[in-house]
RODREN-398719 format. One line per field, with one value per residue (C-alpha): residue number from 1; x, y, z. Coordinates in nm, 2 decimals, decimal comma, always signed. Example, Ala and Ser with C-alpha at 12.3 -4.5 7.8 and 13.67 -1.06 7.14 Angstrom:
residues 2
kolba	(1/2)
c1	(+1,23/+1,37)
c2	(-0,45/-0,11)
c3	(+0,78/+0,71)
//
This chain:
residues 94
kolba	(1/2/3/4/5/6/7/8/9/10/11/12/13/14/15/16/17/18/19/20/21/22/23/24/25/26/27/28/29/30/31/32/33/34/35/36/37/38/39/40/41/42/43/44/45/46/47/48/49/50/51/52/53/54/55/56/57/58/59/60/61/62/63/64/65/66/67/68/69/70/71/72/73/74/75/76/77/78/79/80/81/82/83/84/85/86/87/88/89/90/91/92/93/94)
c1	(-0,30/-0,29/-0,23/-0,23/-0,01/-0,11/+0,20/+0,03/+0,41/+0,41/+0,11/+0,08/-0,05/-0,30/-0,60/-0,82/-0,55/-0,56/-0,92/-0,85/-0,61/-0,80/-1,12/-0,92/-0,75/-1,06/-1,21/-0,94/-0,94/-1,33/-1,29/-1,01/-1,15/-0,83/-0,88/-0,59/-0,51/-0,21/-0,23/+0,06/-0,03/+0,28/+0,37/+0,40/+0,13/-0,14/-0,33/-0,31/-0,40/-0,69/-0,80/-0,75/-0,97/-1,24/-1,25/-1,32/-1,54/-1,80/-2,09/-2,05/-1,72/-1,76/-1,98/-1,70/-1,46/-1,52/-1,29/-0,97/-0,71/-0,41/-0,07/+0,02/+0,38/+0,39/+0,14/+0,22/+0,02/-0,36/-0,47/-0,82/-0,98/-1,23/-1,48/-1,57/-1,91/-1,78/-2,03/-2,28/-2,32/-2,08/-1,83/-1,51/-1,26/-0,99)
c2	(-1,54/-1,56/-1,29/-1,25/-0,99/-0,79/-0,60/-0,41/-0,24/-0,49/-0,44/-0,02/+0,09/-0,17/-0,12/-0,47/-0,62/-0,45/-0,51/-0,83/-0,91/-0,72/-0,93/-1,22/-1,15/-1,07/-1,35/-1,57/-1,41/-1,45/-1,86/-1,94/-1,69/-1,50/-1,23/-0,97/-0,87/-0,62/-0,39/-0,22/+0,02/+0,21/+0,55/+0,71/+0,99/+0,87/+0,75/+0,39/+0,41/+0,63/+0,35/+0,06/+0,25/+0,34/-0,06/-0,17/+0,08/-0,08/-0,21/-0,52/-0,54/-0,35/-0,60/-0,85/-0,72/-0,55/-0,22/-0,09/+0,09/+0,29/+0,24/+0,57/+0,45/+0,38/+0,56/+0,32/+0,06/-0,06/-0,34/-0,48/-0,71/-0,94/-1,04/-1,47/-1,62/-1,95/-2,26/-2,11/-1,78/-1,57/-1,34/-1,42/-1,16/-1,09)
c3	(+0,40/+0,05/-0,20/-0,55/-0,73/-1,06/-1,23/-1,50/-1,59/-1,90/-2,05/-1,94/-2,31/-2,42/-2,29/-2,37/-2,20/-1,88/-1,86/-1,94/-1,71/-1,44/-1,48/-1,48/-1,12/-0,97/-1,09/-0,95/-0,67/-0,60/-0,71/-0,51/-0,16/-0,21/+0,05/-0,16/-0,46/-0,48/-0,82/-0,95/-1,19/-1,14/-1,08/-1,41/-1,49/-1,29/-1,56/-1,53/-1,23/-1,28/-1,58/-1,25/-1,03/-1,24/-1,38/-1,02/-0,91/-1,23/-1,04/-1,18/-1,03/-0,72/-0,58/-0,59/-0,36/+0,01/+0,00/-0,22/+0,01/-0,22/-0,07/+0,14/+0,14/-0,23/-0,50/-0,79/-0,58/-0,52/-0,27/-0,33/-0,05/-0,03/+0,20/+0,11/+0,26/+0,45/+0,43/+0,68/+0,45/+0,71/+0,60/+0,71/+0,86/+0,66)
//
């Protein structure tokens, strides 16, 4: 199963580019049927990861992606999965 990995520790205090480089691993995930995305806002204040959630729960985005789970074992961590149609228009199981 493939997995893509965000690390948002670089880039914590610029906001365009967290956007940025949110949209762009959704979008990669959605064009290659990656079925998860890890997200590591880190631990910090919480506000990073309050700035992650609320990007993915825009509509626009939301309809991308099938459910977000936080890490219970580790709060400075977000998985996002997908749900891709196969040829026939079913959704796989991930």
């Amino acid at each position: 199963m493939a997995k893509l990995v965000l690390d948002l520790h670089d880039i914590y205090n610029k906001g365009d580019q967290i956007d940025k480089a949110l949209r762009d691993v959704i979008q990669q995930a959605v064009d290659k049927k990656i079925t998860t995305v890890e997200i590591i806002p880190g631990k910090g204040s919480g506000q990073l990861k309050k700035k992650v959630i609320r990007f993915l729960e825009q509509k626009e985005i939301k309809a991308l992606y099938h459910r977000i789970d936080k890490d219970s074992k580790n709060f400075g961590r977000l998985f996002v999965y997908f749900q891709h149609k196969d040829a026939k228009g079913k959704r796989k199981r991930a």
